[in-house]
PALUM-489030 format. One record per residue: residue number from 1; x, y, z of N, C-alpha, C, O, CB in turn. Coordinates in steps of 0.05 Angstrom, whole numbers. Glycine has a CB too. Layout:
node num: NUM; n_x: X; n_y: Y; n_z: Z; ca_x: X; ca_y: Y; ca_z: Z; c_x: X; c_y: Y; c_z: Z; o_x: X; o_y: Y; o_z: Z; cb_x: X; cb_y: Y; cb_z: Z;
...
END
This chain:
node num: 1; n_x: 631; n_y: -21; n_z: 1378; ca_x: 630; ca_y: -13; ca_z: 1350; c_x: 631; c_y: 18; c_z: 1350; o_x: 618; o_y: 27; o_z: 1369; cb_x: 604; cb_y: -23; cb_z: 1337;
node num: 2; n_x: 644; n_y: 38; n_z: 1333; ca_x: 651; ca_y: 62; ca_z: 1326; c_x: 634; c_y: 64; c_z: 1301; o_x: 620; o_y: 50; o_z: 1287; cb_x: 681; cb_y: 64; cb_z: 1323;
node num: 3; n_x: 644; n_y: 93; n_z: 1303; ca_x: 634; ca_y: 105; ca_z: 1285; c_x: 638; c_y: 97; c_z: 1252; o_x: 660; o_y: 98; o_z: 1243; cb_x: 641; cb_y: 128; cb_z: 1291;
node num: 4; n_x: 616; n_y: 90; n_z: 1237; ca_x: 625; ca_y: 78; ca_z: 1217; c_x: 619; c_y: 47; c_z: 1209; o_x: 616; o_y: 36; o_z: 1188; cb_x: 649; cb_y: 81; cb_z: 1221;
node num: 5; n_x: 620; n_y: 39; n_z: 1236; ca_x: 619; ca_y: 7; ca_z: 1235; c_x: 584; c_y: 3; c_z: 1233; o_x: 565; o_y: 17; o_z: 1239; cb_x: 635; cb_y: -9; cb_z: 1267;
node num: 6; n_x: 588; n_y: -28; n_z: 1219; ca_x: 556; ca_y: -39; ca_z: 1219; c_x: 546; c_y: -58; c_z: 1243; o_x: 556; o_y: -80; o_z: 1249; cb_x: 551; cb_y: -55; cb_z: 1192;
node num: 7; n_x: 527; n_y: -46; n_z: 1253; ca_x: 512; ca_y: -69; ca_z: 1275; c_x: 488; c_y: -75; c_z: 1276; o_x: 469; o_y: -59; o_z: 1279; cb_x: 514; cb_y: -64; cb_z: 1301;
node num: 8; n_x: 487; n_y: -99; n_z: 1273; ca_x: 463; ca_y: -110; ca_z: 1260; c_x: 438; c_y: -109; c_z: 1289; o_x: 448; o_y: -115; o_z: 1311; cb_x: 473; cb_y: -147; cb_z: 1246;
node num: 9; n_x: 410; n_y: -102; n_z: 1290; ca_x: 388; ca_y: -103; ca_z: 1300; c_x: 372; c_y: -119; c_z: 1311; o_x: 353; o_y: -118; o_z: 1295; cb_x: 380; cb_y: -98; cb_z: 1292;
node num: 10; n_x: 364; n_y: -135; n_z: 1332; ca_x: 343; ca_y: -156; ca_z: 1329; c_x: 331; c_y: -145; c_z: 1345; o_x: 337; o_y: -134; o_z: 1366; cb_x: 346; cb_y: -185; cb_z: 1334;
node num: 11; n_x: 301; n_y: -148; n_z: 1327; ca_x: 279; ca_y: -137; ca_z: 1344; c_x: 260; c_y: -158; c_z: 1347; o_x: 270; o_y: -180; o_z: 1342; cb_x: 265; cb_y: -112; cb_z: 1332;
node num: 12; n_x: 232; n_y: -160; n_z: 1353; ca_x: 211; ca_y: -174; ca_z: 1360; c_x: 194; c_y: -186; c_z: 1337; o_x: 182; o_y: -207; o_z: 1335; cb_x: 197; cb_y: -158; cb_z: 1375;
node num: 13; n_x: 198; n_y: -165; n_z: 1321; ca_x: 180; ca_y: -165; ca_z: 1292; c_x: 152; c_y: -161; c_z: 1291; o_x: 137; o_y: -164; o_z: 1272; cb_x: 182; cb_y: -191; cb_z: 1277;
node num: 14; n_x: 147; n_y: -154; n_z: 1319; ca_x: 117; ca_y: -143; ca_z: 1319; c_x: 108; c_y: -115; c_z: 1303; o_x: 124; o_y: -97; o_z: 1298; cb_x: 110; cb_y: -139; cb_z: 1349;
node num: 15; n_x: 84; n_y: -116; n_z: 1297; ca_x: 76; ca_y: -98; ca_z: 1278; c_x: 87; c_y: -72; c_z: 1289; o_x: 97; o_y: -57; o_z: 1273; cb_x: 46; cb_y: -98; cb_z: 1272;
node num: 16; n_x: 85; n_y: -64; n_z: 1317; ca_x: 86; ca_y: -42; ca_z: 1320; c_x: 125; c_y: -32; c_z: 1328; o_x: 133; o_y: -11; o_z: 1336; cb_x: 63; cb_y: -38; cb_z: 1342;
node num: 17; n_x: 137; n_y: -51; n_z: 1322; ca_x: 163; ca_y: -45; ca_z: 1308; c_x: 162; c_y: -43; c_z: 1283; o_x: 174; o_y: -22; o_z: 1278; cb_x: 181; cb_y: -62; cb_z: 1312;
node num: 18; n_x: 154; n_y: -53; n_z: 1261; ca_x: 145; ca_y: -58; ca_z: 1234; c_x: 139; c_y: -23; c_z: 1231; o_x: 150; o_y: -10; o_z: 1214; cb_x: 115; cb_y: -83; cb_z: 1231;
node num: 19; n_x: 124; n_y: -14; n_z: 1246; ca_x: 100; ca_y: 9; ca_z: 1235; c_x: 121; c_y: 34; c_z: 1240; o_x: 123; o_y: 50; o_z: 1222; cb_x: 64; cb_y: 12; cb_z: 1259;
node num: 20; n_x: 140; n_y: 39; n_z: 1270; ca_x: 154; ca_y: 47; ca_z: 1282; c_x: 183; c_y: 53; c_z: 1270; o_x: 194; o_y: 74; o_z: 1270; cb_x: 151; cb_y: 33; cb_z: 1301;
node num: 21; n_x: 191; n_y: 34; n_z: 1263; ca_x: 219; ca_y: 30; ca_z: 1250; c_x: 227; c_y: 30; c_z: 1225; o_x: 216; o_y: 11; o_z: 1214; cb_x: 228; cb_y: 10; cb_z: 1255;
node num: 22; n_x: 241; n_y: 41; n_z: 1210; ca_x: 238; ca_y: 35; ca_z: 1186; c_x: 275; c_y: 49; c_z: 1169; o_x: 290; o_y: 64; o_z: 1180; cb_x: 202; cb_y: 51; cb_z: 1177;
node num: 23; n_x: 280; n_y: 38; n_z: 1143; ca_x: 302; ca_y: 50; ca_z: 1138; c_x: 302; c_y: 76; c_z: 1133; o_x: 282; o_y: 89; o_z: 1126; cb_x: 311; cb_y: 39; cb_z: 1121;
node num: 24; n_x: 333; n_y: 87; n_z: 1138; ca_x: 341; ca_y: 113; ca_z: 1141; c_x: 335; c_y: 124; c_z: 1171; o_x: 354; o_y: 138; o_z: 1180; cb_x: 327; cb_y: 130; cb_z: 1121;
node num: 25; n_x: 314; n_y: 120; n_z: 1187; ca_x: 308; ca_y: 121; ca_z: 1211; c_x: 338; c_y: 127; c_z: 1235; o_x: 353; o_y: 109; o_z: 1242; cb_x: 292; cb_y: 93; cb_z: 1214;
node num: 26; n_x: 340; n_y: 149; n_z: 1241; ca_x: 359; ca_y: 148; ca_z: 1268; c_x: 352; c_y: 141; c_z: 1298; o_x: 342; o_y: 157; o_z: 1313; cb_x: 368; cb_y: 175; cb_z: 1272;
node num: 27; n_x: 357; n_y: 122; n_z: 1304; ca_x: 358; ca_y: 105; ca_z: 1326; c_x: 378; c_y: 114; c_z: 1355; o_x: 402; o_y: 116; o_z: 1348; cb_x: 369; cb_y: 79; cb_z: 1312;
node num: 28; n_x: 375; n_y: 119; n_z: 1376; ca_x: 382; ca_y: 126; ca_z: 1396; c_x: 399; c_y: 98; c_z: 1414; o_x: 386; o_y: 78; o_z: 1418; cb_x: 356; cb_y: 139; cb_z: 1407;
node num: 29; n_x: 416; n_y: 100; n_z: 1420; ca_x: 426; ca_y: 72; ca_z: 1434; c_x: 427; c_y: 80; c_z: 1457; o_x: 432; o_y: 104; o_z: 1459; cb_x: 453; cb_y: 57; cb_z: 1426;
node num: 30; n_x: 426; n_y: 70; n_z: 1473; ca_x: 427; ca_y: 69; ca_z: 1508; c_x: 440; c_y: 37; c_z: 1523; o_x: 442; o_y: 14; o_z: 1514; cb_x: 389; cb_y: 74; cb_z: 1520;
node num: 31; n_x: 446; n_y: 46; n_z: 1542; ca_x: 464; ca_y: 23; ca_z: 1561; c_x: 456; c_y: 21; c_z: 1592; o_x: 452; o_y: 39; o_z: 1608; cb_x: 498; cb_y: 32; cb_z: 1562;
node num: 32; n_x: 455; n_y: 1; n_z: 1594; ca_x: 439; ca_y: -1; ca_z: 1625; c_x: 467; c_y: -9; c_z: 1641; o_x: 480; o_y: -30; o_z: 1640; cb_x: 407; cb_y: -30; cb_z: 1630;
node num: 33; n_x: 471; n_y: 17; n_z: 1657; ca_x: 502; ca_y: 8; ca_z: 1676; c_x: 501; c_y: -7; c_z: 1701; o_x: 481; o_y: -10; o_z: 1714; cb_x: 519; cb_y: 33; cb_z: 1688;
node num: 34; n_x: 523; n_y: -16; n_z: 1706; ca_x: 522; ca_y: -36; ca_z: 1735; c_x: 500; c_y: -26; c_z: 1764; o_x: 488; o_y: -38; o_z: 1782; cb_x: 559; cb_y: -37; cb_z: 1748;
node num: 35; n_x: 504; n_y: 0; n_z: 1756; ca_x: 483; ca_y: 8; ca_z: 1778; c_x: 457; c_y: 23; c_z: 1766; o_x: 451; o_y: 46; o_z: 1770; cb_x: 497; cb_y: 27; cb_z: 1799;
node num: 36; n_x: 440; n_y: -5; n_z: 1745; ca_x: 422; ca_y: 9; ca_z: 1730; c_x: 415; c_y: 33; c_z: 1731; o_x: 397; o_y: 43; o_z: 1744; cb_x: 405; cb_y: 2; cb_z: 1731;
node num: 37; n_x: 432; n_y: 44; n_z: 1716; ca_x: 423; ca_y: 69; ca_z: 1703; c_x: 421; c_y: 65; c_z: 1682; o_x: 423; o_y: 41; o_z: 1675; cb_x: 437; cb_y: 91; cb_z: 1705;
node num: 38; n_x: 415; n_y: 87; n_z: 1659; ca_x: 401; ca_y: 80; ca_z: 1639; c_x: 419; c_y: 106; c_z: 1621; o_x: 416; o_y: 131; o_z: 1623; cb_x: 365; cb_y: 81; cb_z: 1644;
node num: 39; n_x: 436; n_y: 94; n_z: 1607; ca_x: 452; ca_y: 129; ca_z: 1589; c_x: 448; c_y: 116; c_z: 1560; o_x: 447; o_y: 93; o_z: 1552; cb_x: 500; cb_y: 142; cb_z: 1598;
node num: 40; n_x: 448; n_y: 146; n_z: 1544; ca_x: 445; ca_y: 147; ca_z: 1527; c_x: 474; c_y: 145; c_z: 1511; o_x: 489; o_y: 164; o_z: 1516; cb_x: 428; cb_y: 166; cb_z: 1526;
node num: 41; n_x: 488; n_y: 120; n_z: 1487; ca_x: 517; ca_y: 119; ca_z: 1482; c_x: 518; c_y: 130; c_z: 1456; o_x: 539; o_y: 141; o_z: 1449; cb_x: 530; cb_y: 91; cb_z: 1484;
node num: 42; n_x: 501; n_y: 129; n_z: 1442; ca_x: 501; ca_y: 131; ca_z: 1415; c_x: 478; c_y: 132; c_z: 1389; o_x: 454; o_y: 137; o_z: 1394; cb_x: 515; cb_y: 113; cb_z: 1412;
node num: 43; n_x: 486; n_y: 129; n_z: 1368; ca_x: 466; ca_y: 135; ca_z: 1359; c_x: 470; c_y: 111; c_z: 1329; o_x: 493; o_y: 105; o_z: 1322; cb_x: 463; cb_y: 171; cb_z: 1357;
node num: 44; n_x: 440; n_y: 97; n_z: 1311; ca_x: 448; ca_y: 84; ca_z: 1300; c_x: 433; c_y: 96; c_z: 1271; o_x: 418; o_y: 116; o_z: 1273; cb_x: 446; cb_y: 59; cb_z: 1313;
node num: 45; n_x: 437; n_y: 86; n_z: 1250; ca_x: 416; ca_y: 90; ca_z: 1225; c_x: 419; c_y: 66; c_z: 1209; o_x: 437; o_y: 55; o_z: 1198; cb_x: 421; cb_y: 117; cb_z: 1206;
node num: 46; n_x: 379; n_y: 61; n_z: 1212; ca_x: 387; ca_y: 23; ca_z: 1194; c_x: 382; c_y: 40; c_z: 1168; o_x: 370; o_y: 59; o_z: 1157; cb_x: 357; cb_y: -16; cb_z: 1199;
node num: 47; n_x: 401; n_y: 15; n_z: 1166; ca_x: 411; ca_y: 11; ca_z: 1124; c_x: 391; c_y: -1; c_z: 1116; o_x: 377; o_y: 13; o_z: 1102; cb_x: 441; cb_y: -13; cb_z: 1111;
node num: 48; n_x: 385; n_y: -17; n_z: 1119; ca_x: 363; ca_y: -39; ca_z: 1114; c_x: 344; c_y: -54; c_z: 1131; o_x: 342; o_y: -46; o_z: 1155; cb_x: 373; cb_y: -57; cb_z: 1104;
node num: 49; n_x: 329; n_y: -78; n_z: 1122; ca_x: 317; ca_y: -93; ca_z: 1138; c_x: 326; c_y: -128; c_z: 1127; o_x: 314; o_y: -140; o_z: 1110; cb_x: 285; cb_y: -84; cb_z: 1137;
node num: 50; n_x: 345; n_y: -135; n_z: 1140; ca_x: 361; ca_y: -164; ca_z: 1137; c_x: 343; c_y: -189; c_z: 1134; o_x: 347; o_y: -206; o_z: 1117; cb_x: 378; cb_y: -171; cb_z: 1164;
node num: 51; n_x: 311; n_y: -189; n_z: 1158; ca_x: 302; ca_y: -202; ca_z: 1160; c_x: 278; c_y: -202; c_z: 1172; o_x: 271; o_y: -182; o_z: 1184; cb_x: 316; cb_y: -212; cb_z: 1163;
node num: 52; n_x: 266; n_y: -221; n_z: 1172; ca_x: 242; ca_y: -210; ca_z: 1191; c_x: 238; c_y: -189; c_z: 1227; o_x: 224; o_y: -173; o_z: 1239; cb_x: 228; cb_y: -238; cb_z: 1195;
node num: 53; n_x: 264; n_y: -207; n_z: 1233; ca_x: 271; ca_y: -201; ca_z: 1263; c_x: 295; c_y: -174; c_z: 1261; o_x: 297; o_y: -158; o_z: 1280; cb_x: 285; cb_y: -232; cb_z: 1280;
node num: 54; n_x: 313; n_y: -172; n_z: 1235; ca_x: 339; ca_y: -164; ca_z: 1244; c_x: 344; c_y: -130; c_z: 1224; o_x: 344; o_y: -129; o_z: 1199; cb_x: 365; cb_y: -194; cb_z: 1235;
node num: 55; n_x: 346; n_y: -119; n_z: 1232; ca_x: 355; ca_y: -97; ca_z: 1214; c_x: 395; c_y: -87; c_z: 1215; o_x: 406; o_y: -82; o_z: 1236; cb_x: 334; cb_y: -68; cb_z: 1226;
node num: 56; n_x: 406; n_y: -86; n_z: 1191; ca_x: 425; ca_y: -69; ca_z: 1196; c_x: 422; c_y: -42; c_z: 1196; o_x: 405; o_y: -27; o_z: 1188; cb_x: 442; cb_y: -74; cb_z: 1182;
node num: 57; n_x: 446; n_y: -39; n_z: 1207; ca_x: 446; ca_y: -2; ca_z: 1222; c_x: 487; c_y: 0; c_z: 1213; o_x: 507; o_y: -15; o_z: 1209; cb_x: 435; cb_y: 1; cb_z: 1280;
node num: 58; n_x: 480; n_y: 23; n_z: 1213; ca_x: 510; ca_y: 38; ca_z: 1216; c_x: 515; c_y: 49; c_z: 1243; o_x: 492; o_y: 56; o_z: 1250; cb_x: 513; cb_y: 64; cb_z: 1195;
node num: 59; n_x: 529; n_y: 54; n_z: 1261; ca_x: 536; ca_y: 74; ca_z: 1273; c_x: 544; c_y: 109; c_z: 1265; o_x: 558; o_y: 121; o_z: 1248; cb_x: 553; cb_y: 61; cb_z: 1282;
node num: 60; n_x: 530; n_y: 115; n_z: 1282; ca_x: 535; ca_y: 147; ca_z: 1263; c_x: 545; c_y: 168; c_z: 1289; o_x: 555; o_y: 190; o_z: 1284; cb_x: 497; cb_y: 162; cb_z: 1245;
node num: 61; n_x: 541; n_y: 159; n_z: 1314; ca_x: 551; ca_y: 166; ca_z: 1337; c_x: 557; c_y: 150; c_z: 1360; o_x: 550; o_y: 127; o_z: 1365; cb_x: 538; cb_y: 180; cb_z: 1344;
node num: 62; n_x: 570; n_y: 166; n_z: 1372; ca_x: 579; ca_y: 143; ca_z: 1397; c_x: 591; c_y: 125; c_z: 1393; o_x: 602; o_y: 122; o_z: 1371; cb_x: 560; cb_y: 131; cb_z: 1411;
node num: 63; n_x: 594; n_y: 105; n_z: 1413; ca_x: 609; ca_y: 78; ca_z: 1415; c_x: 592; c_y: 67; c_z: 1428; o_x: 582; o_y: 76; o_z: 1448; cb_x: 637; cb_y: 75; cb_z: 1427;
node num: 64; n_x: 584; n_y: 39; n_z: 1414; ca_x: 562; ca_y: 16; ca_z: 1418; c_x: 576; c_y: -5; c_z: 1420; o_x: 597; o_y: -11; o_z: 1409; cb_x: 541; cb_y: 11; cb_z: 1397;
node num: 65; n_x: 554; n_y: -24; n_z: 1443; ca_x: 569; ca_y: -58; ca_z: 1445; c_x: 549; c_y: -65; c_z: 1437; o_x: 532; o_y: -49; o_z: 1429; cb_x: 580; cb_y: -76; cb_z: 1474;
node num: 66; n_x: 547; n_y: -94; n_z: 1436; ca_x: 525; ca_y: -115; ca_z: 1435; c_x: 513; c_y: -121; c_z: 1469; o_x: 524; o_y: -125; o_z: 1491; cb_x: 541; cb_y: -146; cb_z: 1421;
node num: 67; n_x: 483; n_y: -118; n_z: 1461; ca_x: 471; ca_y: -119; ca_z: 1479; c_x: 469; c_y: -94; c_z: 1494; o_x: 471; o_y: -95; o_z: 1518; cb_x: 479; cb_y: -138; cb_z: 1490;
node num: 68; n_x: 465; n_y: -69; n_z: 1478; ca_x: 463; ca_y: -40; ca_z: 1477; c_x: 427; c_y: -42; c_z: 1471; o_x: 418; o_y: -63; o_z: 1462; cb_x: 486; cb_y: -24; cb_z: 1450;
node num: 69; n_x: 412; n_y: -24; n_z: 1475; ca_x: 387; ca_y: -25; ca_z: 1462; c_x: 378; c_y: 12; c_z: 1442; o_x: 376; o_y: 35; o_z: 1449; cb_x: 363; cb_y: -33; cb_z: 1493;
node num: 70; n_x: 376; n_y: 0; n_z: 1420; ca_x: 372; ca_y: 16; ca_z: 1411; c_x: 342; c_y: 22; c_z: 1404; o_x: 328; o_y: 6; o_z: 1391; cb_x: 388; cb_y: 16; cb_z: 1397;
node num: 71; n_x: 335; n_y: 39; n_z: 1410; ca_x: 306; ca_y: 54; ca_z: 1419; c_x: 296; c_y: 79; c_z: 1395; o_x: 311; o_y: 98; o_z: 1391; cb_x: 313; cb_y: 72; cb_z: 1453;
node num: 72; n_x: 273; n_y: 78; n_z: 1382; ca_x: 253; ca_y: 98; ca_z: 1374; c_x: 225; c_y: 93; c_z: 1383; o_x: 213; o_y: 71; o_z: 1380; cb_x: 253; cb_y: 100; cb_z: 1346;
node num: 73; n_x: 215; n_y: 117; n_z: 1397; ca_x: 192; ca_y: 117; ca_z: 1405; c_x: 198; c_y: 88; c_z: 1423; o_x: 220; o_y: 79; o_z: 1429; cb_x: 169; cb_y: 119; cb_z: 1382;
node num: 74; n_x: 170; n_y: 77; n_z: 1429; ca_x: 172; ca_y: 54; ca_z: 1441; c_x: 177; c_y: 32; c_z: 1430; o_x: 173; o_y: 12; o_z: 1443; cb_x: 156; cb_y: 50; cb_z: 1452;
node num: 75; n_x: 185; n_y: 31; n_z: 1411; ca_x: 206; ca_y: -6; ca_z: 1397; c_x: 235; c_y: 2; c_z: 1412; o_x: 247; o_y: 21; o_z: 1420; cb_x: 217; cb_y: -9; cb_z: 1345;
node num: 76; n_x: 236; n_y: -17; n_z: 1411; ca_x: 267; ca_y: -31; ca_z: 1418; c_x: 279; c_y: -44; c_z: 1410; o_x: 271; o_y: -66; o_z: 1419; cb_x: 272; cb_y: -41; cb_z: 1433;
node num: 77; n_x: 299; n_y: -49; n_z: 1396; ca_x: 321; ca_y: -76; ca_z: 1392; c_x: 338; c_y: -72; c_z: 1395; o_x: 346; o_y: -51; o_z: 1386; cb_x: 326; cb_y: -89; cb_z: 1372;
node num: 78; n_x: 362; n_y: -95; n_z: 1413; ca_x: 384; ca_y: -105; ca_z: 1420; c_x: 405; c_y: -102; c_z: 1395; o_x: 402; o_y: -106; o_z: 1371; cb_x: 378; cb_y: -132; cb_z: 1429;
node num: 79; n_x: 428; n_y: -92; n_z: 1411; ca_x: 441; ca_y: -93; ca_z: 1388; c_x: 463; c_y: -117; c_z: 1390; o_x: 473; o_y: -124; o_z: 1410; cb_x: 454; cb_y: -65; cb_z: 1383;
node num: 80; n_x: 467; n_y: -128; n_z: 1362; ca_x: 482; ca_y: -149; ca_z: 1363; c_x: 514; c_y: -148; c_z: 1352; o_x: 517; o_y: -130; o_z: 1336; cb_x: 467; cb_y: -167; cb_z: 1351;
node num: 81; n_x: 530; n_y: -159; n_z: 1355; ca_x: 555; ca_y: -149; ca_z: 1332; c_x: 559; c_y: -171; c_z: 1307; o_x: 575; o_y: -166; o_z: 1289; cb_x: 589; cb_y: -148; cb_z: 1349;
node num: 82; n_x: 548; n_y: -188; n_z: 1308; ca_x: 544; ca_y: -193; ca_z: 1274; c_x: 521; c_y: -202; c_z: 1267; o_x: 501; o_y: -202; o_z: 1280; cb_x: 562; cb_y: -212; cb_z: 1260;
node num: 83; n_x: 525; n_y: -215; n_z: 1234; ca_x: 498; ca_y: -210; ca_z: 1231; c_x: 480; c_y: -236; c_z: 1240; o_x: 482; o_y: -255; o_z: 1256; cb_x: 493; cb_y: -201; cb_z: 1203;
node num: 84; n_x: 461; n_y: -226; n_z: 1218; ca_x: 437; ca_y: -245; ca_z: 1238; c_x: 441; c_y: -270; c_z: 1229; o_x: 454; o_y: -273; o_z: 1208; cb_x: 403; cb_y: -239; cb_z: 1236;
node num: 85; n_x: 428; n_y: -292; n_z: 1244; ca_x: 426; ca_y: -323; ca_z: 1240; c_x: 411; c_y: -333; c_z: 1216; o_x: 390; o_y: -320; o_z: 1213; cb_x: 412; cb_y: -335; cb_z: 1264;
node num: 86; n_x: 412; n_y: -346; n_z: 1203; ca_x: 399; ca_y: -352; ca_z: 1187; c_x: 383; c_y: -385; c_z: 1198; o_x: 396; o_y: -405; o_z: 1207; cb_x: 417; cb_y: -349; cb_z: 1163;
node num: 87; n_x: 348; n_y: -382; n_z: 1195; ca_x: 345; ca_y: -412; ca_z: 1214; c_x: 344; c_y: -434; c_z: 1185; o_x: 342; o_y: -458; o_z: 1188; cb_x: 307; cb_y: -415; cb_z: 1240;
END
C-alpha cells in the first residue's frame, strides 16, 4: 500500500491499546526482514475506529504490506489490506 491508500488495523482491543491509540494518531510501521531485522517502512494515521479490534489508517508515508506492524508506544497492530471481518 502507498501513499494515500487505506489499511485497515487489527489490534488486541485491550484497554491499553484503547488508552494508547486513538484517531488522528500517527503510527510508525515497521517490517521484520528475512534476517530479523526490524526497519522502520512507513508511517500510518487512523481515520477511525471500524471496530472493536480494527482501526482504519491512511498511509501517509512509506510503502506498507499486510502483516507490517504498526507501532505507538507499546500497542501494536498488524496491518491488514482490507477491511475487517465482520463475525
Amino acid at each position: 500500500m502507498k501513499v494515500g491508500q487505506t489499511a485497515y488495523l487489527f489490534h488486541s482491543g485491550t484497554e491499553d491499546v484503547k488508552k494508547t491509540i486513538h484517531v488522528n494518531d500517527i503510527l510508525t510501521v515497521y517490517r521484520i526482514t528475512p534476517l530479523c531485522e526490524i526497519k522502520a517502512v512507513g508511517k500510518v494515521k487512523v481515520l477511525s475506529i471500524t471496530a472493536d479490534t480494527y482501526f482504519k489508517s491512511e498511509v501517509i508515508e512509506g510503502e506498507i504490506r499486510p502483516n507490517d506492524i504498526a507501532k505507538k508506544g507499546n500497542a501494536s497492530c498488524l496491518v491488514i489490506s482490507i477491511g475487517f471481518c465482520s463475525p
